[in-house]
C-alpha positions as protocol buffer text, in pm:
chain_id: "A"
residue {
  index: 1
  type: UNK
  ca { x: 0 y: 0 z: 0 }
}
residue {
  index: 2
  type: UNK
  ca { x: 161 y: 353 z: -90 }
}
residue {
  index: 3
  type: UNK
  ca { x: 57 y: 634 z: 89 }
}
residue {
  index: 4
  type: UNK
  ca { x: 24 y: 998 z: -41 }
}
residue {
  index: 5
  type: UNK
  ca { x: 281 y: 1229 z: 100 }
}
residue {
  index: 6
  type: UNK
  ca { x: -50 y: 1420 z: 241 }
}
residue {
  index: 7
  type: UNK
  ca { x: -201 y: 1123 z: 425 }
}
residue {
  index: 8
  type: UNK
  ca { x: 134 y: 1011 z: 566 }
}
residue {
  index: 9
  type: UNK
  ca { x: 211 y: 1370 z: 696 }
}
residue {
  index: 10
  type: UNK
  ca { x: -170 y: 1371 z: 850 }
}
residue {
  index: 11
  type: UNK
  ca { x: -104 y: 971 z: 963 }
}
residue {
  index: 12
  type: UNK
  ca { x: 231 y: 1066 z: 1143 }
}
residue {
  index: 13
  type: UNK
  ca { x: 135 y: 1389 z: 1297 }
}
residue {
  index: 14
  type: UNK
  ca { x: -117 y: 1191 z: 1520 }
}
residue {
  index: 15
  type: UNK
  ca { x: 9 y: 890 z: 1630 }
}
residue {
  index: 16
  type: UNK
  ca { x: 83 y: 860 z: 1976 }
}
residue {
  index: 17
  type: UNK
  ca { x: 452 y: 806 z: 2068 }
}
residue {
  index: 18
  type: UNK
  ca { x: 628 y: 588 z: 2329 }
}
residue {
  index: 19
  type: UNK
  ca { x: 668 y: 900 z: 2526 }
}
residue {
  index: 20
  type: UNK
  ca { x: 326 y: 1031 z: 2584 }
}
residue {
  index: 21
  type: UNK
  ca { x: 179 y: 700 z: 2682 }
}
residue {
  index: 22
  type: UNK
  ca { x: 444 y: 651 z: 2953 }
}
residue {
  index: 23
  type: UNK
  ca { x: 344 y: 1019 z: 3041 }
}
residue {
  index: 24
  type: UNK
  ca { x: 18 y: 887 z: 3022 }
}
residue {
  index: 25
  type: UNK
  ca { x: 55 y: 603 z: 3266 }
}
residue {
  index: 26
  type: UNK
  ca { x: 268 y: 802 z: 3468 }
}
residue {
  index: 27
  type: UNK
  ca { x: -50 y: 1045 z: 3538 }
}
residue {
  index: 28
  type: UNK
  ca { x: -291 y: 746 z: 3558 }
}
residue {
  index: 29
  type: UNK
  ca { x: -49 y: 646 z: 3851 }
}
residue {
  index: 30
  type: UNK
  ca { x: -41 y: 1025 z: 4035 }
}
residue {
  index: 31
  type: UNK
  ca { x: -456 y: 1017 z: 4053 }
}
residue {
  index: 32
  type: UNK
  ca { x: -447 y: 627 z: 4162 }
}
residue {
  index: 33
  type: UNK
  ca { x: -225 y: 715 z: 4461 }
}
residue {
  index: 34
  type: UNK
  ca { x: -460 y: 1031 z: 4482 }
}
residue {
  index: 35
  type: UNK
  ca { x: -777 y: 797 z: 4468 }
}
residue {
  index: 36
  type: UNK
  ca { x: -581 y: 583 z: 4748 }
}
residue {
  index: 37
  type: UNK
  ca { x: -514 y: 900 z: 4976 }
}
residue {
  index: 38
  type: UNK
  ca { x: -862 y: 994 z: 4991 }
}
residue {
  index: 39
  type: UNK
  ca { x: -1041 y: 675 z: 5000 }
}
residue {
  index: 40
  type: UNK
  ca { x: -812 y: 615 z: 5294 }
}
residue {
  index: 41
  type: UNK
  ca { x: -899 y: 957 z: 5473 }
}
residue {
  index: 42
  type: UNK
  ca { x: -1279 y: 862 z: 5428 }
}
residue {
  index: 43
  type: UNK
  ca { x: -1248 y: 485 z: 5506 }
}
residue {
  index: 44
  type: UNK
  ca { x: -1021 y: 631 z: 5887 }
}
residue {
  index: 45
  type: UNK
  ca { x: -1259 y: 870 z: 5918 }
}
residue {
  index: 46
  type: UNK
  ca { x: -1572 y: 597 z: 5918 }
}
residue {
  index: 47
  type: UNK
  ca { x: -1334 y: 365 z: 6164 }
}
residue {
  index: 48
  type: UNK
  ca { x: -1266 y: 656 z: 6381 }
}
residue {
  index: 49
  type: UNK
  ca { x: -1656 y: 739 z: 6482 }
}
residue {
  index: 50
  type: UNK
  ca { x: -1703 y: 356 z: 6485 }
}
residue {
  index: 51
  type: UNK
  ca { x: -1435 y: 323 z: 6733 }
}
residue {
  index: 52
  type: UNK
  ca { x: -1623 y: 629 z: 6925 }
}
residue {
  index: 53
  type: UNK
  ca { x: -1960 y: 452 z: 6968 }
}
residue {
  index: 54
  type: UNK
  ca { x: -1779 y: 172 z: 7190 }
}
residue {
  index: 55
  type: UNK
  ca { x: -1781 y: 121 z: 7543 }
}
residue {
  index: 56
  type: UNK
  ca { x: -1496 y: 174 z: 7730 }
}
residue {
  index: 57
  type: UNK
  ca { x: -1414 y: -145 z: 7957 }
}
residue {
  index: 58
  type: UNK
  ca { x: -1469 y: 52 z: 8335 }
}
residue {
  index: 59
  type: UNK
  ca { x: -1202 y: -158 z: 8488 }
}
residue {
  index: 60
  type: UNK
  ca { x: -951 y: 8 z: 8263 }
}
residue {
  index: 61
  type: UNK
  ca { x: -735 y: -297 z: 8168 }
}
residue {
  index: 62
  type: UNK
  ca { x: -903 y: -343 z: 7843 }
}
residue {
  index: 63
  type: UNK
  ca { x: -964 y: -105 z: 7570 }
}
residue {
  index: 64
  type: UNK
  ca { x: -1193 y: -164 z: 7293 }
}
residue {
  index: 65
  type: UNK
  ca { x: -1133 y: -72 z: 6954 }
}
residue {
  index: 66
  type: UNK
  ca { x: -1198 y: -119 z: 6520 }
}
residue {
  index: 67
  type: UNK
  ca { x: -907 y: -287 z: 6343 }
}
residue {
  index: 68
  type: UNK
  ca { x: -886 y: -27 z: 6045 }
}
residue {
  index: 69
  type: UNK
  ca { x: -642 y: -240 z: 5815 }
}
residue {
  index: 70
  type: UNK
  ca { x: -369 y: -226 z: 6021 }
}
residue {
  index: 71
  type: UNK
  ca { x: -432 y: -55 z: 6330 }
}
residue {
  index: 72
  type: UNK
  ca { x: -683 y: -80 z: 6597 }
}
residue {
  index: 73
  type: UNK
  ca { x: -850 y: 257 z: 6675 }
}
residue {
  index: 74
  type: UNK
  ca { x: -956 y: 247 z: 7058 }
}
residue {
  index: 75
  type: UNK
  ca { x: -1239 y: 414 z: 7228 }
}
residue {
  index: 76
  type: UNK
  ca { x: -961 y: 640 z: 7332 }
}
residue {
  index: 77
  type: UNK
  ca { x: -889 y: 786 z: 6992 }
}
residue {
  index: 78
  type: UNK
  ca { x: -541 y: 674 z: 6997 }
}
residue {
  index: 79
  type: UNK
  ca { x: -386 y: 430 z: 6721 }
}
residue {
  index: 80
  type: UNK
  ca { x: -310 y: 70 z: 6885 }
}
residue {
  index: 81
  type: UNK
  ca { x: -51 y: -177 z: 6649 }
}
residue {
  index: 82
  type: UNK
  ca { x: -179 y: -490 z: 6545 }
}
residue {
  index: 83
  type: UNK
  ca { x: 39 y: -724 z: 6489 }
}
residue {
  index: 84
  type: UNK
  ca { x: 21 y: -806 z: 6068 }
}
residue {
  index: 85
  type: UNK
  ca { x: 84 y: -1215 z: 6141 }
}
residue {
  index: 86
  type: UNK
  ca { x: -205 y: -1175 z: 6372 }
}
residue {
  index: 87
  type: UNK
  ca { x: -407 y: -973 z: 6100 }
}
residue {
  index: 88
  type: UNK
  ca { x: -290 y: -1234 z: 5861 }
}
residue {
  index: 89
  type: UNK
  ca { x: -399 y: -1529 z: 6086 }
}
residue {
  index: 90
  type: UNK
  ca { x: -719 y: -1409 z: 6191 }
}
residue {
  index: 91
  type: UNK
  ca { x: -817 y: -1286 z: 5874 }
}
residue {
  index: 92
  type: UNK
  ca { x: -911 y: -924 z: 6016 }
}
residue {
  index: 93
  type: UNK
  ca { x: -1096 y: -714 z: 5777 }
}
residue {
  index: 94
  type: UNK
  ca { x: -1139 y: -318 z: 5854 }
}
residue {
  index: 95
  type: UNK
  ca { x: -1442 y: -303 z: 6080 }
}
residue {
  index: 96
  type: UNK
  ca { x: -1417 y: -563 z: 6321 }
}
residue {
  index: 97
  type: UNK
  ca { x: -1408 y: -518 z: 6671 }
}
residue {
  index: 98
  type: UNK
  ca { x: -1102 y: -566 z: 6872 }
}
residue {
  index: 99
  type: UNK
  ca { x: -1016 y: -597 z: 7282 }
}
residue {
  index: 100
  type: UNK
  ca { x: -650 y: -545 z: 7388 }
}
residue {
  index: 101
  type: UNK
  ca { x: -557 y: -657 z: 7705 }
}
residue {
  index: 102
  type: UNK
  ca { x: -233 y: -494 z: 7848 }
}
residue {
  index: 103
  type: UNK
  ca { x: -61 y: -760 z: 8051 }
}
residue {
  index: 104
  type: UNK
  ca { x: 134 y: -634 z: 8370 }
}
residue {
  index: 105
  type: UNK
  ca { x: 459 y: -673 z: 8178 }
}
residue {
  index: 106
  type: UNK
  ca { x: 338 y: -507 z: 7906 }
}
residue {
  index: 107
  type: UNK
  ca { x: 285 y: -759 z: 7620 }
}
residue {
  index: 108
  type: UNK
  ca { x: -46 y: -629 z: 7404 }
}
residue {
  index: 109
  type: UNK
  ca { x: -329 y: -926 z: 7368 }
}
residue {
  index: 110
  type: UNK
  ca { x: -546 y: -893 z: 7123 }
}
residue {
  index: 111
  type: UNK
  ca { x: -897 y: -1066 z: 7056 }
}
residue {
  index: 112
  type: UNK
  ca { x: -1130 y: -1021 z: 6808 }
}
residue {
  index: 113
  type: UNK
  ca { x: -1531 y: -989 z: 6993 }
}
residue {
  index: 114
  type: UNK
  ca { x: -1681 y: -882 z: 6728 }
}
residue {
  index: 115
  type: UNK
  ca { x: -1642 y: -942 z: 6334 }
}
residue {
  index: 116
  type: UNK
  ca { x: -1816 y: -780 z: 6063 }
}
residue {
  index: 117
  type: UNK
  ca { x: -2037 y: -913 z: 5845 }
}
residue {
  index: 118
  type: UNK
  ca { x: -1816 y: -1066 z: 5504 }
}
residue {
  index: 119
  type: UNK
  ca { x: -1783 y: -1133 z: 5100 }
}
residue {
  index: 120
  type: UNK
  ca { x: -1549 y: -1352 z: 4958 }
}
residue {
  index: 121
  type: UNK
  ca { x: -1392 y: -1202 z: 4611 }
}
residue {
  index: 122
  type: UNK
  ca { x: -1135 y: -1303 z: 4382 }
}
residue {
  index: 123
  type: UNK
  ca { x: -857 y: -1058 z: 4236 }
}
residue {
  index: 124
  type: UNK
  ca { x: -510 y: -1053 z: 4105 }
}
residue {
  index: 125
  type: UNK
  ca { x: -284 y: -974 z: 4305 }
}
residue {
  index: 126
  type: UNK
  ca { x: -73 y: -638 z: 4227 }
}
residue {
  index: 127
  type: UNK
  ca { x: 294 y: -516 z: 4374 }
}
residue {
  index: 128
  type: UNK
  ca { x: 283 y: -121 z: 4454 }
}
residue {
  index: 129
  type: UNK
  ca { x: 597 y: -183 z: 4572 }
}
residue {
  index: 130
  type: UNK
  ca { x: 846 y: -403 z: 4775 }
}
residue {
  index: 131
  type: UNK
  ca { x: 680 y: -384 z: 5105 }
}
residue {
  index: 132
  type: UNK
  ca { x: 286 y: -286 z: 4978 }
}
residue {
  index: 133
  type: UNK
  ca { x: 78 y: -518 z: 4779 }
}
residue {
  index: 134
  type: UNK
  ca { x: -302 y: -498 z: 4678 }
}
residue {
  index: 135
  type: UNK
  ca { x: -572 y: -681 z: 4508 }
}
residue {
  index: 136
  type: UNK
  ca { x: -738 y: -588 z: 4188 }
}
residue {
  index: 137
  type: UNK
  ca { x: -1064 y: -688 z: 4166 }
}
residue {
  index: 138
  type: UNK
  ca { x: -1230 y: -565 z: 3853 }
}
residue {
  index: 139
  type: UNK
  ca { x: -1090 y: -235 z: 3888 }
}
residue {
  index: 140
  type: UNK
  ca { x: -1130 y: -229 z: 4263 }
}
residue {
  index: 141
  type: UNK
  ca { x: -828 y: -201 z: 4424 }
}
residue {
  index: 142
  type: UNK
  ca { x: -792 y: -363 z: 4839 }
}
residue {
  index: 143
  type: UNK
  ca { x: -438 y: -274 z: 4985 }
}
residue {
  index: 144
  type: UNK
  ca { x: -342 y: -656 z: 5162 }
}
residue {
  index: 145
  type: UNK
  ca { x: -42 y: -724 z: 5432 }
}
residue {
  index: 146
  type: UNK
  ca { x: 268 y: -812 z: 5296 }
}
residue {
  index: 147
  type: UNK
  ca { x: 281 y: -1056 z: 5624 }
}
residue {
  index: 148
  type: UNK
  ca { x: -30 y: -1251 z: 5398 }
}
residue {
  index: 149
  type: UNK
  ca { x: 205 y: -1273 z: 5089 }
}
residue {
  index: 150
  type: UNK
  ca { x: 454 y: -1383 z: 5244 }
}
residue {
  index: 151
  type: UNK
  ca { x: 288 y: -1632 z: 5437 }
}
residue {
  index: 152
  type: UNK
  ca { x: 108 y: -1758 z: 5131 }
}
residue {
  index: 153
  type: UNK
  ca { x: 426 y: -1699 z: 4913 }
}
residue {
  index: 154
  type: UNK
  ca { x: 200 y: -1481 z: 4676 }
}
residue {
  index: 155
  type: UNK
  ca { x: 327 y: -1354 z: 4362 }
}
residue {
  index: 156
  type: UNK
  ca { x: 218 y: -1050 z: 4177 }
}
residue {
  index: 157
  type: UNK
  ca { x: -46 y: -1199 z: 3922 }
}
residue {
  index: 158
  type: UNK
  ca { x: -148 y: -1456 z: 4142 }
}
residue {
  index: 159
  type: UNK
  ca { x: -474 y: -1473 z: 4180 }
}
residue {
  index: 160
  type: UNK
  ca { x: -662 y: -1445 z: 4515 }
}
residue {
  index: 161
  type: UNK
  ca { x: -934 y: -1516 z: 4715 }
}
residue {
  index: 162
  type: UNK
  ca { x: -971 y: -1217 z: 4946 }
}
residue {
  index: 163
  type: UNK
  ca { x: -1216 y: -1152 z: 5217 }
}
residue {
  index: 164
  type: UNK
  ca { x: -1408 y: -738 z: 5240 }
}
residue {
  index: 165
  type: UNK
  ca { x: -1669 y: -606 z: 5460 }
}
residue {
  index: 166
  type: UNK
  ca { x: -2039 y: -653 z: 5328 }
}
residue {
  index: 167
  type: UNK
  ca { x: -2123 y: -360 z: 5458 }
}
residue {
  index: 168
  type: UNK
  ca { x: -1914 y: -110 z: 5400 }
}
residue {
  index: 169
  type: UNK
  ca { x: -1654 y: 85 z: 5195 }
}
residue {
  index: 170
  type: UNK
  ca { x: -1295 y: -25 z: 5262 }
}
residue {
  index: 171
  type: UNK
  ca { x: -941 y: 30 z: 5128 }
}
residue {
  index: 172
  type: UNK
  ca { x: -845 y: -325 z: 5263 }
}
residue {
  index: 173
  type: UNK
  ca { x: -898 y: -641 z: 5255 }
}
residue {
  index: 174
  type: UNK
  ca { x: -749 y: -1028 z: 5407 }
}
residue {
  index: 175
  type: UNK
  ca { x: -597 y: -1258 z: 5161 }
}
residue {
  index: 176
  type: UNK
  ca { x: -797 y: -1565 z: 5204 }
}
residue {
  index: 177
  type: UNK
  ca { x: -604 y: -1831 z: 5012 }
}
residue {
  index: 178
  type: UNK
  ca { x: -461 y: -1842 z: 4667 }
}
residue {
  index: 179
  type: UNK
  ca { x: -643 y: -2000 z: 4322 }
}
């Protein structure tokens, strides 16, 4: 097929080059983390008031909280660490309810009293980076512990059986098992 010298000037002065689709996906990645930011602000501020309408234990050597991902947020407004190979374990979703006993030594217990209600989905499993993973599931993105990768020996890819709160919006989700 020969091409005028017309139609090839009009054919070359709109194709899209190499450089503007990595430009391209590098803006596509700038709004995703942007997406992530705020969906994260919304989803803490929804744990946060949770974590509010809780009791407070009245003997004081228990505090009540919501597991938000990877925190517990306690009836005291401050930000408790969960351990991620318990997170992993128990397969603790954002929402559930969480006691923490503080031991007289000091060692942090925690037990789960009250889970939300679940859905099981499957994604593939996406690397932000070395130490963040998440799971795309049809264009829904859940962040996911890296101490559930590991312990699964996941692979970006893979794909995932991951468990989410019915009812509710979340940024997170437990890895469940792999397919």
């Amino acid at each position: 097929m020969v091409l005028s010298k017309g139609k090839y000037k009009y054919q070359k002065a709109n194709m899209v080059t190499d450089q503007d689709l990595e430009e391209v996906r590098k803006l596509l990645d700038v709004a995703e983390g942007k997406i992530r930011q705020v969906r994260m602000k919304l989803f803490s501020t929804q744990i946060s008031s949770q974590a509010a309408m809780l009791e407070e234990d009245e003997a004081g050597n228990a505090i009540q909280g919501v597991f938000d991902g990877e925190n517990m947020v306690g009836t005291d407004k401050k930000m408790y660490s969960v351990p991620a190979n318990y997170a992993s374990k128990s397969k603790l979703i954002p929402g559930d309810v969480l006691k923490l006993n503080i031991v007289s030594d000091g060692k942090f217990l925690f037990k789960q009293i009250g889970p939300v209600s679940r859905k099981n989905l499957i994604g593939v499993l996406e690397e932000i980076d070395s130490e963040h993973f998440q799971v795309d599931v049809g264009g829904k993105k859940f962040r996911v512990l890296l101490a559930s990768i590991t312990y699964f020996k996941a692979k970006p890819g893979d794909k995932l059986s991951v468990v989410v709160p019915t009812e509710q919006e979340s940024a997170w989700a437990a890895v469940d098992n792999i397919i």
